[in-house]
C-alpha positions as CSV (number, residue, x, y, z in Angstrom):
1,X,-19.3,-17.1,20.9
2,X,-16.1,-17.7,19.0
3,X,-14.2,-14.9,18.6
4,X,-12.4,-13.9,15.6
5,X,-9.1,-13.2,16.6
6,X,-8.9,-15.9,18.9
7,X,-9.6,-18.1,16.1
8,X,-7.3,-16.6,13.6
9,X,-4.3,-17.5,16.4
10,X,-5.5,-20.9,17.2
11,X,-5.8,-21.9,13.0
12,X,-2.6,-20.0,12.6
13,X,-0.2,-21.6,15.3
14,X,-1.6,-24.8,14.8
15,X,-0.8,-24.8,11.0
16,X,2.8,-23.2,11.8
17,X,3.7,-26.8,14.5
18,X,1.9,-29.3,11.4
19,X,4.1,-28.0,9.4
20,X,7.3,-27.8,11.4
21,X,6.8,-31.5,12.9
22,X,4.9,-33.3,9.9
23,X,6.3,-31.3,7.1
24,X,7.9,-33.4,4.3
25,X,11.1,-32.6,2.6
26,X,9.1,-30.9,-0.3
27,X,8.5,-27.8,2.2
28,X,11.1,-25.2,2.3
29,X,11.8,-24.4,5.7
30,X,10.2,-22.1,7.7
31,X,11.7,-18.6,8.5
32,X,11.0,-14.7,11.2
33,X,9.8,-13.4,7.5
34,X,7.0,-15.7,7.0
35,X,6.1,-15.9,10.7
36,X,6.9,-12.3,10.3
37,X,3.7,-12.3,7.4
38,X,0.9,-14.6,9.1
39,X,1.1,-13.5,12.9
40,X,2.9,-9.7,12.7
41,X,1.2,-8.1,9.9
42,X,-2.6,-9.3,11.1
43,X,-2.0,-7.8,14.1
44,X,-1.0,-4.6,12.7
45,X,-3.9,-4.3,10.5
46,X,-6.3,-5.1,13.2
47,X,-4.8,-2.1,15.5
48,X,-5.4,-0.1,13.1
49,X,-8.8,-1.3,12.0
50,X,-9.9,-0.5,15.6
51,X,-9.3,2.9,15.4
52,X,-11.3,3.3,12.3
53,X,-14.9,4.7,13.7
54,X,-18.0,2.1,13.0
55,X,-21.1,3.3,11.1
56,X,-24.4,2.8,13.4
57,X,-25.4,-0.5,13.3
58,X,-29.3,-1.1,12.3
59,X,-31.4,-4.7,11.8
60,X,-34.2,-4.8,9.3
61,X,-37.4,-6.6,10.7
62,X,-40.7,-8.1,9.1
63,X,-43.7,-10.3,10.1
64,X,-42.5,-14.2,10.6
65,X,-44.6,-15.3,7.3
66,X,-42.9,-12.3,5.3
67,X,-39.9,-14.0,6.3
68,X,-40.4,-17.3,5.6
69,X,-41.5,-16.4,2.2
70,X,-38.2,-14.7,1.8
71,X,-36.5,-17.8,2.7
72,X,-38.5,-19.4,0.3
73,X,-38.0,-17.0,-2.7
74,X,-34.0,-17.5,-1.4
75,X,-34.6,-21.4,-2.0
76,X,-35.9,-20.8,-5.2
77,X,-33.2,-19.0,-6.3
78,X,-30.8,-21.6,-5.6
79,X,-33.0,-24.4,-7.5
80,X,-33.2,-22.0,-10.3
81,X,-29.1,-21.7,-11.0
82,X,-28.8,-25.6,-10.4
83,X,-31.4,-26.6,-13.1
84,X,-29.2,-23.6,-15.2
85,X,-26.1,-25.4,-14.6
86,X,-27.6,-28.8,-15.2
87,X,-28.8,-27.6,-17.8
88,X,-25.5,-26.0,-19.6
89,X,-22.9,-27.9,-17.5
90,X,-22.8,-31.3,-18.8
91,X,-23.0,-34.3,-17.1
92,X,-23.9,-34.4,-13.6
93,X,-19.5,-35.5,-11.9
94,X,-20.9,-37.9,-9.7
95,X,-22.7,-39.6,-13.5
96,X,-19.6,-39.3,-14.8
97,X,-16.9,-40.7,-12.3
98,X,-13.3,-41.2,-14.1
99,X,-13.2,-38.6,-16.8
100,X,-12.5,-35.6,-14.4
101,X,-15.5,-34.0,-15.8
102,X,-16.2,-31.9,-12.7
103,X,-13.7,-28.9,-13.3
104,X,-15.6,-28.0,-16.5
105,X,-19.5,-28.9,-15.1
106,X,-21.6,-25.9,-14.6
107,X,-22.2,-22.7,-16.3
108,X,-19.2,-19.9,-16.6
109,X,-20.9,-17.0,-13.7
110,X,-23.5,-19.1,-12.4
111,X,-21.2,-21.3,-9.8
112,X,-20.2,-18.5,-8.2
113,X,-23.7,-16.8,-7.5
114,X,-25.2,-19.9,-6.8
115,X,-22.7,-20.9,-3.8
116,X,-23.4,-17.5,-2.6
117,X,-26.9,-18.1,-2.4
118,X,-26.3,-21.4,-0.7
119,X,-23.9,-19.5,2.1
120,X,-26.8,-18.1,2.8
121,X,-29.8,-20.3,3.0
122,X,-27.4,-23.2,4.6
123,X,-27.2,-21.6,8.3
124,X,-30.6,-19.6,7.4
125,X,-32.8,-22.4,7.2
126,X,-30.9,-24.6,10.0
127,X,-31.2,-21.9,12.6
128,X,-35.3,-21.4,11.5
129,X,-35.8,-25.5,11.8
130,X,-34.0,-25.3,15.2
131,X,-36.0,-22.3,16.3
132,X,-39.4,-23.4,14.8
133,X,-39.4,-27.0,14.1
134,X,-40.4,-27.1,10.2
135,X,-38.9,-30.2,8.9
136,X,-38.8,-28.3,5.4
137,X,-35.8,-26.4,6.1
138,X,-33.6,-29.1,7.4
139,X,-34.4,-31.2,4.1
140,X,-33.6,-27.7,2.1
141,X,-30.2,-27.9,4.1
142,X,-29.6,-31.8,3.2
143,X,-30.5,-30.7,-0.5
144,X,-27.6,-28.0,-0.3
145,X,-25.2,-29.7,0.8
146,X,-25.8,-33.1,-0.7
147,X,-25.6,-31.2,-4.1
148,X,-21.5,-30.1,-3.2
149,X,-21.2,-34.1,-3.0
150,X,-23.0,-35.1,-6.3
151,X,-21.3,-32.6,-7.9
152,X,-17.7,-33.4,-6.4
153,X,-17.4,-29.7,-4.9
154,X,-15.4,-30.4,-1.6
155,X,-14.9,-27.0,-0.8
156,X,-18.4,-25.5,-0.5
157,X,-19.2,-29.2,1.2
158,X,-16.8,-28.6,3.8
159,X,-17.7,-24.9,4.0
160,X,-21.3,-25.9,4.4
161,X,-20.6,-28.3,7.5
162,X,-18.5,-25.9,9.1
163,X,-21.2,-23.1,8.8
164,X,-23.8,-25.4,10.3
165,X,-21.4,-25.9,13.4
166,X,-20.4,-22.5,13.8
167,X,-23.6,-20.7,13.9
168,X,-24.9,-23.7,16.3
169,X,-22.3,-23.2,18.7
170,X,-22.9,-19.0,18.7
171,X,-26.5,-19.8,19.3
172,X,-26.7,-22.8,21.3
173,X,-23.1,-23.1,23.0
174,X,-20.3,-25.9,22.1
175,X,-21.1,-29.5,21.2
176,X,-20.0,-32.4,23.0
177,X,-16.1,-33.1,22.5
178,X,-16.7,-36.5,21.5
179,X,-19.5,-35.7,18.6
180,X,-16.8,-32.8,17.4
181,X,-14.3,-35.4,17.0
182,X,-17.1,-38.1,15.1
183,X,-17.8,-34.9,12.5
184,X,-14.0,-34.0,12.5
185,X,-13.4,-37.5,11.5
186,X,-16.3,-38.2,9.2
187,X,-15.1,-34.5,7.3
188,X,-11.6,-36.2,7.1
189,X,-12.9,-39.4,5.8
190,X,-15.4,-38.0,3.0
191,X,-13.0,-35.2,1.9
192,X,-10.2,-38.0,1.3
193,X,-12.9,-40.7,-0.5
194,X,-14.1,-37.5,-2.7
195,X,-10.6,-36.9,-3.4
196,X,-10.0,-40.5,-4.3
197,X,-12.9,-40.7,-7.0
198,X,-12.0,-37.4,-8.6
199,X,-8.2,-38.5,-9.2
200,X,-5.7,-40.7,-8.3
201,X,-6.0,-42.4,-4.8
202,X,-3.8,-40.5,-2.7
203,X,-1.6,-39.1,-4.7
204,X,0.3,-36.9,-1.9
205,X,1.7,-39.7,-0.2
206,X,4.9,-39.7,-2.4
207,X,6.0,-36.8,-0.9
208,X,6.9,-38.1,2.9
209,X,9.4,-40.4,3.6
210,X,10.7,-42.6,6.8
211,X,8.5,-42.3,9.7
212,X,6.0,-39.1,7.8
213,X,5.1,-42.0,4.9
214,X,4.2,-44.9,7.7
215,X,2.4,-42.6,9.8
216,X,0.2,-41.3,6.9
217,X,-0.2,-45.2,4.9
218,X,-1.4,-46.3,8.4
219,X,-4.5,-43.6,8.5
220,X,-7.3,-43.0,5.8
221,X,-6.1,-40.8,2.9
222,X,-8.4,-38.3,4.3
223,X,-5.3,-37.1,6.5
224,X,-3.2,-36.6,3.8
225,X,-5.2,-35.0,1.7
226,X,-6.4,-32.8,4.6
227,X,-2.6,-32.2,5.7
228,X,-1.5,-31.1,2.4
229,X,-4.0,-28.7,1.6
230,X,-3.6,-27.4,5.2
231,X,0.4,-26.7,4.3
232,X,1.2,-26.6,1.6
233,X,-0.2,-22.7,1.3
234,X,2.7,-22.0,3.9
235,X,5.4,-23.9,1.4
236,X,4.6,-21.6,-1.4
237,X,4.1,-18.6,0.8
238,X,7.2,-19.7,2.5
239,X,9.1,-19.9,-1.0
240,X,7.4,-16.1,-2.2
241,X,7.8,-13.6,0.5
242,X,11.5,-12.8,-0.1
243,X,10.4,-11.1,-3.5
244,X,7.3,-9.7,-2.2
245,X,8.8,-6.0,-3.1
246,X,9.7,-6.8,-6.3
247,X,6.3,-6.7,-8.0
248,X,4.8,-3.9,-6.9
249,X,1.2,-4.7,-8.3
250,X,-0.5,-2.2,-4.8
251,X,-4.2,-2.9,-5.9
252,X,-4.2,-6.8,-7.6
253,X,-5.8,-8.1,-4.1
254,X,-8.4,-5.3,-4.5
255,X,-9.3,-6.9,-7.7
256,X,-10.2,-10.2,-5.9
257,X,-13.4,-9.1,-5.2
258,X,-14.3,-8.5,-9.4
259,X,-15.6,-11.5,-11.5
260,X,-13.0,-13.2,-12.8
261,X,-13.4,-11.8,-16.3
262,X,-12.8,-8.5,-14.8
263,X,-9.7,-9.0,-12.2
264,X,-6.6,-7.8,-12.8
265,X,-3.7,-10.3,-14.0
266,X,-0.8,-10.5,-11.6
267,X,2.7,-9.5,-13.4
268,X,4.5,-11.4,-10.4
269,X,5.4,-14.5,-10.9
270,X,3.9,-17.0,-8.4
271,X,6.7,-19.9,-7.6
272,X,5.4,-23.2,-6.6
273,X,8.2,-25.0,-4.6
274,X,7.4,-28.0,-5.8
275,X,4.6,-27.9,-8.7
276,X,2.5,-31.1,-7.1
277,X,1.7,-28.4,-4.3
278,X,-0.4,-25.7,-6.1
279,X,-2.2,-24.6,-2.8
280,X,-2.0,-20.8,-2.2
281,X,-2.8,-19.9,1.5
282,X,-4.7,-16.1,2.3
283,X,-1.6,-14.7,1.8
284,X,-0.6,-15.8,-2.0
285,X,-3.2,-12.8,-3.9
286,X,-1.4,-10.5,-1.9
287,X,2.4,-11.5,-3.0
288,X,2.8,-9.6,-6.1
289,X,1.2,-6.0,-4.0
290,X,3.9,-5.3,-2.0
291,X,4.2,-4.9,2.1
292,X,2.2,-1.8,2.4
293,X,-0.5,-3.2,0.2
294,X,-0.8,-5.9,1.9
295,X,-1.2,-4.1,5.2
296,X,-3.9,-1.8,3.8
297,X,-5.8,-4.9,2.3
298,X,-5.5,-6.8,6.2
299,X,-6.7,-3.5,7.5
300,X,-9.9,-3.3,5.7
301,X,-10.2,-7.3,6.1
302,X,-9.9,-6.8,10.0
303,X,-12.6,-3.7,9.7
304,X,-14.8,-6.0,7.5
305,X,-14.8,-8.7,10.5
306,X,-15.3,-6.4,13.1
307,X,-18.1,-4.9,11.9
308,X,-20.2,-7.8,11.6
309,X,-19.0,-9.2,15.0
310,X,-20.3,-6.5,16.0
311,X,-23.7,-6.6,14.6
312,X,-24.0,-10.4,16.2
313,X,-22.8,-9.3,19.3
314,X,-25.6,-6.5,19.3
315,X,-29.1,-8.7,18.0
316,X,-28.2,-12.3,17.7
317,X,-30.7,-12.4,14.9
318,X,-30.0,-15.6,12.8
319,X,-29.1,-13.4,9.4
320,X,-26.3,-11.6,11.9
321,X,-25.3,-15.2,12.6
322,X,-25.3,-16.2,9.4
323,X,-23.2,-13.4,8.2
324,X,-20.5,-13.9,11.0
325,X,-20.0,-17.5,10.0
326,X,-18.6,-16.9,6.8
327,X,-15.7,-14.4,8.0
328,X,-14.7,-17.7,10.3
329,X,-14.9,-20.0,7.7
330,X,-12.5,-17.6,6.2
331,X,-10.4,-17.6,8.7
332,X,-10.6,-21.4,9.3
333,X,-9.7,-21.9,5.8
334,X,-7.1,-19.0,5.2
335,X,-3.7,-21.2,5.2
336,X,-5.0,-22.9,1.9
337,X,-7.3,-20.7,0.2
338,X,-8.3,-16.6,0.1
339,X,-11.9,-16.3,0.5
340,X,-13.4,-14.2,2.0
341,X,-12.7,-11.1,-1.0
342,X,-14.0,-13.7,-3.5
343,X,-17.1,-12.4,-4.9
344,X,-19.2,-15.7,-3.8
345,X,-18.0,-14.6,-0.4
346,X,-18.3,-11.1,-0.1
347,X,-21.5,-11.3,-2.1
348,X,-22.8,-13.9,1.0
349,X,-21.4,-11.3,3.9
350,X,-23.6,-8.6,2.5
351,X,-26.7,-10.2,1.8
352,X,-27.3,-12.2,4.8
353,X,-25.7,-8.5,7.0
354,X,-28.5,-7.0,5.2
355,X,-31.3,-10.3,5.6
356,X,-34.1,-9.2,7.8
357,X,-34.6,-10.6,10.5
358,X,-38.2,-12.3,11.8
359,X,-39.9,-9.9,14.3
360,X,-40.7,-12.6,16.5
361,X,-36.5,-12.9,17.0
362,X,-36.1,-9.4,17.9
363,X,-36.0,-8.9,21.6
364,X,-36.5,-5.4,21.2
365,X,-38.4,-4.3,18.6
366,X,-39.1,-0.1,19.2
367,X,-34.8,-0.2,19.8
368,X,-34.3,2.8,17.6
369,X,-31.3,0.6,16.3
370,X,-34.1,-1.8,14.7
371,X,-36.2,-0.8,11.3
372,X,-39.2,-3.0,12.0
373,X,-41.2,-2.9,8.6
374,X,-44.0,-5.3,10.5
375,X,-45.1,-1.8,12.4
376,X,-45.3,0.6,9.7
């Protein structure tokens, strides 16, 4: 099973040599204070996150046809908000190529719930067709996630394909190298071609010169694309940290987890190196808190995570898998986007932490750790 912290390394130093050996002349250069930000403080606020005692951990249970009819109420839910946003959105993007209709589609409070509800029945139903066989949840989990392509949302997309690999791999093992590197590639590919349609054709090019520029013309704008959204967090978090103490705004990143009509606004002013590169990594909400802020808010991050690592490690169920997949797509996406305190996100972690789990999938049913509502 992946671990978290291992992962949060691997994403982390991996980002750090892309952008020392690839980065273009747009990127400021790197420096101890920023290294100082992505590798020293995580590690502070997991040490102290361990010391921090865990409530008991308990898994709800019910009968296998109470649960499918959970999954299907979940379903419904889902198909409920998209007819809402059809409905009061506009024009479906993918109808509508060229006029960059896509930003406004949809219905102001309903994206947000609706991708929640999708983080949850994407791994649901792909770990119930792999355990039972029903056809019907692998066609809900094309519907899902061929909905993020019609409607030109490449995030959730990539989110979704990710999800699908992770909780495989905790509940079946790795796959094959060369079938990771055929998705890898077909990501790459798609993200760059959606990318294309919704703007110019690889607009980022410009910014690399000599060697950089040839390398990147020779390959599919997927890698450029893909490289800038990677790294350009870490120019702008580069070009921030040195007035980190000047703001002084201690609970903005606490507000990340409020609607948006309800956060806080940031009095710090947030200084794009170069304005083309408007990608914020994990770290850019927390630039106008301060150093001790930021600490507290890793701190309760790293006790988040380790709380429902532990719950997978303990029952395996597929809603414990489910929930444990999205704090690694957080991680996996943290140098280019903050997620995981974004309602959609924390709204996922807690309802599939709290999705009961078939008692058919419960090696242990009379564990005193397990409510089984099948036996009352």
């Amino acid at each position: 099973m992946t671990d978290y912290r291992i992962l949060y390394l691997v994403v982390w130093l991996t980002i750090l040599a892309l952008y020392y050996v690839l980065g273009p002349a747009a990127y400021p250069p790197l420096t101890p204070g920023v290294i100082w930000i992505v590798l020293g403080l995580p590690t502070l606020g997991y040490a102290l996150a361990s010391v921090i005692p865990q409530p008991r951990i308990r898994q709800v249970c019910v009968e296998d046809t109470k649960y499918e009819t959970r999954l299907k109420y979940l379903f419904g839910l889902w198909g409920l908000l998209s007819v809402v946003s059809l409905a009061g959105g506009g024009p479906l993007p993918i109808l509508a190529i060229g006029s960059n209709s896509y930003a406004e589609f949809g219905v102001s409070g309903i994206g947000g719930l609706q991708n929640s509800v999708a983080l949850a029945i994407v791994p649901l139903f792909y770990l119930y067709y792999r355990s039972s066989g029903k056809k019907k949840y692998l066609a809900g989990v094309i519907i899902v996630v061929l909905w993020q392509i019609l409607t030109f949302r490449r995030g959730m997309f990539v989110t979704f394909i990710f999800q699908i690999l992770v909780v495989r791999q905790i509940r079946y093992g790795s796959i094959g190298k060369v079938t990771a590197a055929v998705i890898a590639l077909s990501i790459i590919l798609i993200f760059g071609i959606i990318g294309d349609i919704r703007g110019l054709p690889n607009p980022y090019i410009t910014l690399f010169s000599g060697w950089k520029r040839d390398l990147f013309e020779a390959l599919p704008s997927g890698f450029t694309w893909v490289y800038v959204y990677a790294t350009s967090g870490v120019s702008n978090l580069a070009n921030n940290y040195l007035h980190i103490p000047d703001c002084g705004n201690y609970f903005y990143p606490f507000g990340t987890v409020l609607p948006s009509f309800l956060r806080p606004v940031s009095e710090c002013e947030y200084r794009l190196y170069n304005v083309s590169l408007n990608v914020g990594s994990v770290y850019s909400g927390l630039m106008s808190a301060g150093y001790l802020a930021i600490c507290i808010y890793l701190t309760c991050l790293c006790y988040l995570y380790r709380r429902v690592f532990l719950k997978v490690q303990k029952f395996q169920t597929d809603g414990a898998i489910s929930a444990y997949s999205i704090p690694l797509i957080g991680i996996l996406f943290s140098p280019f986007s903050d997620l995981i305190f974004l309602p959609t996100y924390v709204f996922g972690i807690i309802l599939l932490s709290y999705f009961p789990a078939p008692i058919s999938a419960i090696k242990r049913p009379k564990d005193p750790a397990c409510h089984c509502l099948a036996t009352q």
